[in-house]
N, CA, C and O of each residue as an XYZ file, in Angstrom:
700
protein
N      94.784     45.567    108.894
C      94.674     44.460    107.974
C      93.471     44.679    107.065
O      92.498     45.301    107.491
N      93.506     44.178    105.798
C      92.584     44.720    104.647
C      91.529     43.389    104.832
O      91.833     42.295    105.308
N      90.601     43.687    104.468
C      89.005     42.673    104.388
C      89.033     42.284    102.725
O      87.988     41.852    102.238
N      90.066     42.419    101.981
C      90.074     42.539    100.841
C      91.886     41.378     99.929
O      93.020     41.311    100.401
N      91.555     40.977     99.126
C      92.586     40.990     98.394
C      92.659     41.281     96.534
O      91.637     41.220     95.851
N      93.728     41.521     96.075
C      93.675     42.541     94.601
C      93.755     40.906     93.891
O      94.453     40.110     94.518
N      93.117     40.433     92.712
C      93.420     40.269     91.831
C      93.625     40.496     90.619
O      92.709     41.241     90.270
N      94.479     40.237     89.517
C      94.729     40.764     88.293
C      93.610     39.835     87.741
O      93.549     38.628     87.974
N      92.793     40.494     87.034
C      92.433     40.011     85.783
C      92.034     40.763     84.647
O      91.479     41.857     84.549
N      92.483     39.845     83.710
C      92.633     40.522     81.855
C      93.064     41.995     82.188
O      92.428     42.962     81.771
N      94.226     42.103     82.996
C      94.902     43.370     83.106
C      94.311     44.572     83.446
O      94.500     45.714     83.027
N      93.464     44.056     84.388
C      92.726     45.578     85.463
C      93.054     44.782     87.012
O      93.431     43.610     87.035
N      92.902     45.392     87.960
C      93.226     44.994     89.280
C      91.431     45.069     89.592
O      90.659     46.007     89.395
N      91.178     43.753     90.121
C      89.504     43.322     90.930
C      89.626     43.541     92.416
O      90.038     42.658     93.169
N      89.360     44.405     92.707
C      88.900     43.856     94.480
C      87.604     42.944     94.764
O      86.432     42.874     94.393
N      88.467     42.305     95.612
C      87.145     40.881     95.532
C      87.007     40.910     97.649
O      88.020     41.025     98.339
N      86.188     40.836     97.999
C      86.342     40.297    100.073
C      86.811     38.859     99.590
O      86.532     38.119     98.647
N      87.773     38.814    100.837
C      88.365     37.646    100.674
C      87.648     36.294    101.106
O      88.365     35.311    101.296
N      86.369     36.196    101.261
C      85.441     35.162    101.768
C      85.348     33.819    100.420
O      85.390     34.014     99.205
N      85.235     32.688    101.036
C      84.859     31.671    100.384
C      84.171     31.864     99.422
O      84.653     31.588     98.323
N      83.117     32.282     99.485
C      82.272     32.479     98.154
C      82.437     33.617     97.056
O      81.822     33.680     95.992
N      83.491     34.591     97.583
C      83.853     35.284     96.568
C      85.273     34.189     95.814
O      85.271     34.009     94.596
N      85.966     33.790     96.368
C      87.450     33.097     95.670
C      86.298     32.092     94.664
O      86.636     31.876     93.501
N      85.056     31.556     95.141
C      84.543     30.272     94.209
C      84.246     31.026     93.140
O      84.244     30.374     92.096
N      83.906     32.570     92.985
C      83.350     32.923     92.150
C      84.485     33.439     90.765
O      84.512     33.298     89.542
N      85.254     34.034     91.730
C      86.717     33.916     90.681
C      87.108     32.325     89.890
O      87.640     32.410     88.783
N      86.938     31.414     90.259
C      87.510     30.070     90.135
C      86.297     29.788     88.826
O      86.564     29.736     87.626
N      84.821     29.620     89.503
C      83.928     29.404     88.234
C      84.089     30.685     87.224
O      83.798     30.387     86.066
N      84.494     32.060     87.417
C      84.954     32.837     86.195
C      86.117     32.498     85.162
O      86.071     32.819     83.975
N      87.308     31.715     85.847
C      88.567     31.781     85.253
C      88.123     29.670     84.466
O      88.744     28.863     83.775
N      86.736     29.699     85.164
C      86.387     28.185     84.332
C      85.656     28.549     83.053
O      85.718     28.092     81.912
N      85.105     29.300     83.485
C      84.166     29.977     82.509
C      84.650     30.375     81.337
O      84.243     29.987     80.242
N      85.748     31.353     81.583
C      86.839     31.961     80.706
C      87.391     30.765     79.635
O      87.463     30.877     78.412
N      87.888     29.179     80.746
C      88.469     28.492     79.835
C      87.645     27.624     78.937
O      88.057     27.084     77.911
N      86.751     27.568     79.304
C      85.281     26.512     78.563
C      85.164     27.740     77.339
O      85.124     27.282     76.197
N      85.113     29.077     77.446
C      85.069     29.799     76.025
C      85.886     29.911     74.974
O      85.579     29.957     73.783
N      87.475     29.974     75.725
C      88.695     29.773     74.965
C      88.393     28.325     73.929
O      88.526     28.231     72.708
N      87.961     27.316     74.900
C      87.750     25.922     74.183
C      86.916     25.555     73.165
O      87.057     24.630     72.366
N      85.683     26.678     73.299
C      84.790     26.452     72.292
C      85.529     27.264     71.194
O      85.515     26.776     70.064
N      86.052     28.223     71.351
C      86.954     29.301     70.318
C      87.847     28.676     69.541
O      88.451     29.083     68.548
N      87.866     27.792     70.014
C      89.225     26.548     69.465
C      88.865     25.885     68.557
O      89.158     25.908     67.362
N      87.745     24.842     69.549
C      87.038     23.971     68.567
C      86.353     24.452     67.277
O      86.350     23.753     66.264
N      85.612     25.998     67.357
C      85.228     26.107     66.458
C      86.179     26.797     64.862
O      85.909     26.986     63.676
N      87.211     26.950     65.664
C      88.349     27.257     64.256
C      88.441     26.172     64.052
O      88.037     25.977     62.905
N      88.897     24.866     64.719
C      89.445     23.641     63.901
C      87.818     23.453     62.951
O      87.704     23.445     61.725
N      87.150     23.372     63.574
C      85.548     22.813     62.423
C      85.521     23.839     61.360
O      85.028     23.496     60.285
N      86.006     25.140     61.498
C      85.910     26.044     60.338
C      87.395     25.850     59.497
O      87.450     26.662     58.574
N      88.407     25.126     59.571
C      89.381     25.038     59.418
C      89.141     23.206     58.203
O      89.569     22.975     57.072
N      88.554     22.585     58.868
C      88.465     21.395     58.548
C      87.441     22.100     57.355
O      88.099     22.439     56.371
N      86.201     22.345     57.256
C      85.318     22.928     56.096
C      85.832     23.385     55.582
O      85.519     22.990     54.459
N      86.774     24.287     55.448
C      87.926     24.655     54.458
C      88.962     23.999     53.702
O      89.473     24.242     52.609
N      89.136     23.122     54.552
C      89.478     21.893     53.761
C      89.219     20.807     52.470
O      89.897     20.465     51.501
N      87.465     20.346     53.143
C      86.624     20.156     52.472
C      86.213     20.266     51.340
O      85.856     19.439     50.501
N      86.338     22.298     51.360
C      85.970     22.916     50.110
C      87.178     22.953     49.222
O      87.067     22.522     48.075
N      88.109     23.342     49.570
C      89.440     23.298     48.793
C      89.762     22.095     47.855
O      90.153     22.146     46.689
N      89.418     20.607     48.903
C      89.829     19.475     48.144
C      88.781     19.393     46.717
O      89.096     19.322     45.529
N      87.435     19.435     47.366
C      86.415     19.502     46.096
C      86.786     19.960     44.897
O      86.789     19.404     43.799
N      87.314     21.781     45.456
C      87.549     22.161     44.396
C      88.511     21.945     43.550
O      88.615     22.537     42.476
N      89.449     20.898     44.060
C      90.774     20.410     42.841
C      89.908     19.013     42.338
O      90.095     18.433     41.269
N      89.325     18.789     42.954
C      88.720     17.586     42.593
C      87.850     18.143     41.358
O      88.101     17.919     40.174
N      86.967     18.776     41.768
C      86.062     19.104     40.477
C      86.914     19.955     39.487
O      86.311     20.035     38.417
N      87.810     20.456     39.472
C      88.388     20.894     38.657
C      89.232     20.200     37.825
O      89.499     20.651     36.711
N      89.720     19.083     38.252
C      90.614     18.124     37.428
C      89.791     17.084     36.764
O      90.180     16.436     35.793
N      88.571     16.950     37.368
C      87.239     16.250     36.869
C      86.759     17.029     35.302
O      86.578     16.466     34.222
N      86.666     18.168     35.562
C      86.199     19.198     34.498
C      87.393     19.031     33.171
O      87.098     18.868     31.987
N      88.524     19.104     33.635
C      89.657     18.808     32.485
C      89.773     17.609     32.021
O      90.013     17.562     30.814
N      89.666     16.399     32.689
C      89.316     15.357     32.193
C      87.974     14.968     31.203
O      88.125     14.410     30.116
N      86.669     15.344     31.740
C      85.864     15.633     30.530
C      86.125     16.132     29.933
O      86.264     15.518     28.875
N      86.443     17.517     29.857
C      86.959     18.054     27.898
C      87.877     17.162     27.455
O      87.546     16.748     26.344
N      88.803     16.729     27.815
C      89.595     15.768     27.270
C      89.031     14.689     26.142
O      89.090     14.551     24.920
N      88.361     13.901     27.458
C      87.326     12.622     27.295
C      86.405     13.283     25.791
O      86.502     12.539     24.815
N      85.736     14.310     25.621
C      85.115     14.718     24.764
C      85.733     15.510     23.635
O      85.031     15.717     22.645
N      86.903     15.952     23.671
C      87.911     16.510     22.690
C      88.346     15.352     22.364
O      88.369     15.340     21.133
N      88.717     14.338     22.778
C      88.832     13.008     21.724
C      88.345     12.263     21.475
O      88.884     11.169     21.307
N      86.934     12.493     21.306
C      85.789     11.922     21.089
C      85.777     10.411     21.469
O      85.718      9.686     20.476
N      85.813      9.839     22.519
C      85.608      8.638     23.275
C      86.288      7.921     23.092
O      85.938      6.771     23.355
N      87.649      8.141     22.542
C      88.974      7.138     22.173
C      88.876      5.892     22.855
O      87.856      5.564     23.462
N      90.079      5.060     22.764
C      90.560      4.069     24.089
C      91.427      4.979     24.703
O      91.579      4.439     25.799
N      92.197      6.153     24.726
C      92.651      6.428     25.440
C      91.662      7.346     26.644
O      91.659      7.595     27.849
N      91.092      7.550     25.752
C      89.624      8.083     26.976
C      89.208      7.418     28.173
O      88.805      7.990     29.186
N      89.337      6.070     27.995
C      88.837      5.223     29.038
C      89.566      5.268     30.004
O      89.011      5.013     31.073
N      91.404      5.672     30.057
C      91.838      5.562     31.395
C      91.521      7.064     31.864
O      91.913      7.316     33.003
N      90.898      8.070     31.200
C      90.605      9.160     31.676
C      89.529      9.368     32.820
O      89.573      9.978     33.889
N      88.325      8.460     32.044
C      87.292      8.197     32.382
C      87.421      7.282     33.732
O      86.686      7.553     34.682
N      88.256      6.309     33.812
C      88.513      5.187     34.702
C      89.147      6.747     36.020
O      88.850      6.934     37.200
N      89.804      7.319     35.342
C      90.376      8.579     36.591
C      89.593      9.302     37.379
O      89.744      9.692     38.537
N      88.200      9.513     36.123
C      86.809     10.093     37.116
C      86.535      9.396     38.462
O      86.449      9.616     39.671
N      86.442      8.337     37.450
C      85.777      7.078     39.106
C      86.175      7.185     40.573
O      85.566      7.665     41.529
N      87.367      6.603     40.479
C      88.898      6.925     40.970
C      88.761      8.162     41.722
O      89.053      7.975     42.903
N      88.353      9.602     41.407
C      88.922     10.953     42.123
C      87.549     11.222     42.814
O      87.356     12.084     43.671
N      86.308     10.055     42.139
C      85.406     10.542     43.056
C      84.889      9.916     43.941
O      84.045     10.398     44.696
N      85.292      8.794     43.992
C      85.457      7.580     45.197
C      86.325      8.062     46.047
O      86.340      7.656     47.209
N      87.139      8.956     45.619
C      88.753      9.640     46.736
C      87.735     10.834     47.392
O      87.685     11.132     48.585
N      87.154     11.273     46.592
C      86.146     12.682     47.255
C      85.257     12.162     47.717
O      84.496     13.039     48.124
N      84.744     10.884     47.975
C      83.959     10.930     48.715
C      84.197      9.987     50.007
O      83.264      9.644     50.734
N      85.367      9.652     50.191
C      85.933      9.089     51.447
C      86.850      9.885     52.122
O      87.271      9.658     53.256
N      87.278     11.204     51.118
C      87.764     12.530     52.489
C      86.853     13.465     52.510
O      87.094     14.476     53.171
N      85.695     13.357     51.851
C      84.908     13.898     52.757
C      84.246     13.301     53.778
O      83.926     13.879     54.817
N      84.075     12.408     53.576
C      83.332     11.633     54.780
C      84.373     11.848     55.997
O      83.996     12.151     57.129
N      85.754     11.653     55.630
C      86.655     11.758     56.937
C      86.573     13.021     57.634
O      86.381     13.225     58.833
N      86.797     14.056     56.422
C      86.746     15.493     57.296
C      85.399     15.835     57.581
O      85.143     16.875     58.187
N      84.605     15.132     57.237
C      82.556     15.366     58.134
C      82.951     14.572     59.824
O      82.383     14.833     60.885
N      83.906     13.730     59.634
C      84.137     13.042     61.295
C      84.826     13.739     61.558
O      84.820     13.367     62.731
N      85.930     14.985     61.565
C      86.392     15.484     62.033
C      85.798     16.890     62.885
O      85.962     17.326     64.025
N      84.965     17.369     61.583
C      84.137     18.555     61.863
C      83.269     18.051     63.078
O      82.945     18.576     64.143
N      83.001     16.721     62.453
C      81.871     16.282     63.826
C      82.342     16.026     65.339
O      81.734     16.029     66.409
N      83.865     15.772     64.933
C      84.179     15.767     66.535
C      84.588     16.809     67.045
O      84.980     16.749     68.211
N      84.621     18.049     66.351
C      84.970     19.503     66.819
C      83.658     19.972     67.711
O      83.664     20.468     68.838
N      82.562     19.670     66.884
C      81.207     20.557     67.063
C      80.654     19.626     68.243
O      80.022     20.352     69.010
N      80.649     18.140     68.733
C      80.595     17.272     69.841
C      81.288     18.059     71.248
O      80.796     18.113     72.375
N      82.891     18.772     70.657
C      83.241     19.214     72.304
C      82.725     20.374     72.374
O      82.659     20.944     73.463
N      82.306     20.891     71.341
C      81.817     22.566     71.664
C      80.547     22.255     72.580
O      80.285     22.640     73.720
N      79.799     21.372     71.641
C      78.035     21.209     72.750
C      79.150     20.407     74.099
O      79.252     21.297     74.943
N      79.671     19.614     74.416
C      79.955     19.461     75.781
C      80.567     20.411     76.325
O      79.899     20.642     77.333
N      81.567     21.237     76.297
C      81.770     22.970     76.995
C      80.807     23.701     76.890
O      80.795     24.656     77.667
N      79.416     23.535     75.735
C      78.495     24.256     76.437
C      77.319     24.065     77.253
O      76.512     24.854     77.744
N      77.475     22.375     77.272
C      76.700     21.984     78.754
C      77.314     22.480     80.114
O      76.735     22.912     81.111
N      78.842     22.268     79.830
C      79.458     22.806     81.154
C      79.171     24.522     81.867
O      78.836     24.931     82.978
N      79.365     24.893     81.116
C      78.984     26.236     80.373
C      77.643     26.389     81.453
O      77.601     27.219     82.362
N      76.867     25.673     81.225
C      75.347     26.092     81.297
C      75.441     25.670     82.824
O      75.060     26.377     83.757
N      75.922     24.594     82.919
C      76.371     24.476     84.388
C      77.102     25.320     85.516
O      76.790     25.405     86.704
N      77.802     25.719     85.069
C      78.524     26.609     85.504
C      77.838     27.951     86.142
O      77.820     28.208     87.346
N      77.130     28.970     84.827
C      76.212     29.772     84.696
C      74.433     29.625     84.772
O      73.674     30.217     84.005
N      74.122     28.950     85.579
C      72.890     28.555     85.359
C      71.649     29.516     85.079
O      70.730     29.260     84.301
N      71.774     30.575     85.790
C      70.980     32.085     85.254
C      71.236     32.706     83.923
O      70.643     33.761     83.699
N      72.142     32.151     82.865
C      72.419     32.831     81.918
C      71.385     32.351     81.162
O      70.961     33.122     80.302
N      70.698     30.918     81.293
C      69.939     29.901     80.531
C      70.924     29.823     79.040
O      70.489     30.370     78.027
N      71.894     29.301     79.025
C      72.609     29.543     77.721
C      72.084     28.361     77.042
O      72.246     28.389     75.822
N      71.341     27.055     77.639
C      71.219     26.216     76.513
C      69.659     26.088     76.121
O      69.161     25.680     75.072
N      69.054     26.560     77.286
C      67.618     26.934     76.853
C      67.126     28.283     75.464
O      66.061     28.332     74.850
N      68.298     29.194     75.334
C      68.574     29.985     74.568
C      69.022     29.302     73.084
O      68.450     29.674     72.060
N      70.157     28.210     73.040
C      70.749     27.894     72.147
C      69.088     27.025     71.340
O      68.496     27.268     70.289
N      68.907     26.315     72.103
C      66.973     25.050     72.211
C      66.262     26.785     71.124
O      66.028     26.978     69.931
N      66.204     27.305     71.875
C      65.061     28.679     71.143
C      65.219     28.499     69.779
O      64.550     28.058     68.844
N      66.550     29.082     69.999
C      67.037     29.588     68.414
C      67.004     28.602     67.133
O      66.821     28.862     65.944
N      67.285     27.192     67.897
C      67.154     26.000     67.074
C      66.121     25.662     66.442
O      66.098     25.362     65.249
N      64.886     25.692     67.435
C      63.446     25.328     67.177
C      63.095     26.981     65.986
O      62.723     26.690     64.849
N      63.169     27.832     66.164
C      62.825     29.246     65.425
C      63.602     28.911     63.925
O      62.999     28.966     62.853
N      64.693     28.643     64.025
C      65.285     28.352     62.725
C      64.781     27.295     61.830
O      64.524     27.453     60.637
N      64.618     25.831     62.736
C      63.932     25.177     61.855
C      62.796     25.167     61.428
O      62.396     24.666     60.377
N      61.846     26.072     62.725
C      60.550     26.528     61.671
C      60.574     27.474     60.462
O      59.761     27.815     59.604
N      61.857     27.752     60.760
C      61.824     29.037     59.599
C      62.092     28.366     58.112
O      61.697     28.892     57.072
N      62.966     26.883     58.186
C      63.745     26.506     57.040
C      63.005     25.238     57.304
O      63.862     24.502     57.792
N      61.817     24.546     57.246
C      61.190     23.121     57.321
C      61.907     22.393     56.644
O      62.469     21.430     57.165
N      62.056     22.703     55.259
C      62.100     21.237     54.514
C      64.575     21.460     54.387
O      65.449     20.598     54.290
N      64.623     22.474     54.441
C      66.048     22.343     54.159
C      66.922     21.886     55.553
O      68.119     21.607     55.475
N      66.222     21.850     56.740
C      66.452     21.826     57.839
C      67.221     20.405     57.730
O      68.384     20.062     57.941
N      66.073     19.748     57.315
C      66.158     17.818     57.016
C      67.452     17.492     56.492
O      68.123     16.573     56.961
N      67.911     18.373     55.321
C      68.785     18.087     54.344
C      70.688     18.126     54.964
O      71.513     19.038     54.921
N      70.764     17.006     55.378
C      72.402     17.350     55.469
C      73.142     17.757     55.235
O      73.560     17.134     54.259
N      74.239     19.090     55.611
C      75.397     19.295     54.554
C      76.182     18.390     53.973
O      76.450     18.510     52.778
N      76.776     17.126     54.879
C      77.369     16.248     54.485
C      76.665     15.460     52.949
O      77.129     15.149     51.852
N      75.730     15.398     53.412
C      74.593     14.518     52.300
C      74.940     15.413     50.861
O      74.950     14.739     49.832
N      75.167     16.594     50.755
C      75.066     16.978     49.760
C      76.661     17.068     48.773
O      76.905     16.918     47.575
N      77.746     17.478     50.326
C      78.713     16.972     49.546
C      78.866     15.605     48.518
O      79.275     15.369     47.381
N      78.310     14.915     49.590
C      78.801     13.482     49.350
C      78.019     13.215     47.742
O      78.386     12.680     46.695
N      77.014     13.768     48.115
C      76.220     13.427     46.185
C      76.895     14.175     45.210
O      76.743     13.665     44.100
N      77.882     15.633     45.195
C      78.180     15.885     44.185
C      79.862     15.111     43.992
O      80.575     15.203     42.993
N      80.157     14.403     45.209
C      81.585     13.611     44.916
C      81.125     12.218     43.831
O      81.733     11.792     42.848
N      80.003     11.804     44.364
C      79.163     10.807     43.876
C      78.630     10.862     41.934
O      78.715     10.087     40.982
N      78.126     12.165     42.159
C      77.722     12.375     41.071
C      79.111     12.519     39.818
O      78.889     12.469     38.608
N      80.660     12.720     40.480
C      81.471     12.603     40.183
C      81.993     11.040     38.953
O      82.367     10.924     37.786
N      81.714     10.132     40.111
C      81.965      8.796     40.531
C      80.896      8.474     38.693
O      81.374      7.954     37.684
N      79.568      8.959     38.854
C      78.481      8.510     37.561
C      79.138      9.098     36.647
O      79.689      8.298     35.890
N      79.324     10.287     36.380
C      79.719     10.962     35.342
C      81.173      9.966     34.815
O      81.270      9.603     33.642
N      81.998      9.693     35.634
C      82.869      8.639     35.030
C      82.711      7.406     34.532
O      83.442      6.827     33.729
N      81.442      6.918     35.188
C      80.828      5.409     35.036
C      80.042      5.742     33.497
O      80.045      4.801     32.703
N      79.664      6.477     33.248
C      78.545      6.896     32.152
C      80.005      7.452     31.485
O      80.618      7.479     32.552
N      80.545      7.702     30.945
C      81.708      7.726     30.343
C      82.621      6.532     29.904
O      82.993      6.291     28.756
N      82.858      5.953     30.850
C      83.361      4.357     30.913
C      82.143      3.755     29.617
O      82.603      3.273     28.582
N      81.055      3.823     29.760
C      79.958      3.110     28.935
C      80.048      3.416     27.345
O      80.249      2.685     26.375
N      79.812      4.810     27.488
C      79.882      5.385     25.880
C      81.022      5.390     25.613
O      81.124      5.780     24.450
N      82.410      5.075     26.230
C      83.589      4.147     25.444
C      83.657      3.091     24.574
O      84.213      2.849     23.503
N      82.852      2.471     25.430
C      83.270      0.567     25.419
C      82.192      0.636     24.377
O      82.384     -0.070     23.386
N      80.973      1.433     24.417
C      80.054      0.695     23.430
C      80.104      1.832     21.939
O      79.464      1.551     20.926
């Protein structure tokens, strides 16, 4: 009789002793394995959703851009004003899907840090979150003042700045 049994994994054969504490160690590996798959996941949907993001902007600012030449190729008509009224309109729309897809991204990047508390649990000699803490603190000394600055925050001001450019258009219509 063998002191041993074969398992397959990722398509090599493991000899493992068949004792309790070797099967736990297979079990926290094949956990391990799935807490990485999960972060692999989450982080395509958050890179998936930012792609989004950027895409919408960019029809947004681009149909924004054709509407000003418009607005200014007919030198401030009345028909300008429902052009102008369209600015408002596409940037009040850009700035409530972005805000949606910033909650989405945000709930991607929420399960990644909880699989990588588990993570850290799991592996406690790896120090994976005392590592992740390092890199955080090193970066933001490296970037002080941009550190502060939100990505979201910045979308949201050029959807915004959208929103003025139509309002300040709307004005030099009417008057």
């Amino acid at each position: 009789m063998h002191n041993f049994s074969e398992t397959y994994n990722k398509g090599r054969i493991v000899k493992m002793e068949g004792t309790e504490k070797k099967n736990k160690t297979i079990r926290e590996d094949k956990s391990t394995e799935i807490f990485l798959n999960g972060i692999q996941q989450e982080l395509t949907w958050a890179r998936h959703t930012e792609s989004q993001r950027a895409a919408f902007t960019n029809i947004i600012l681009t149909i924004t851009l054709l509407l000003e030449g418009f607005i200014v190729q007919r030198g401030f008509d009345n028909l300008s004003l429902s052009l102008a009224i369209t600015m408002v309109v596409l940037g009040i729309l850009g700035i409530l899907v972005t805000t949606k897809l910033y909650e989405r991204f945000d709930m991607h990047i929420q399960r990644v840090s909880e699989f990588e508390k588990r993570l850290d649990e799991l592996n406690p000699n790896a120090h994976f979150l005392m590592a992740m803490k390092r890199a955080k603190e090193i970066h933001k000394a490296d970037h002080k003042t941009l550190f502060r600055v939100r990505l979201n925050f910045l979308w949201i001001l050029l959807h915004a700045i959208i929103v003025v450019a139509g309002v300040l258009n709307i004005v030099a219509i009417i008057i």
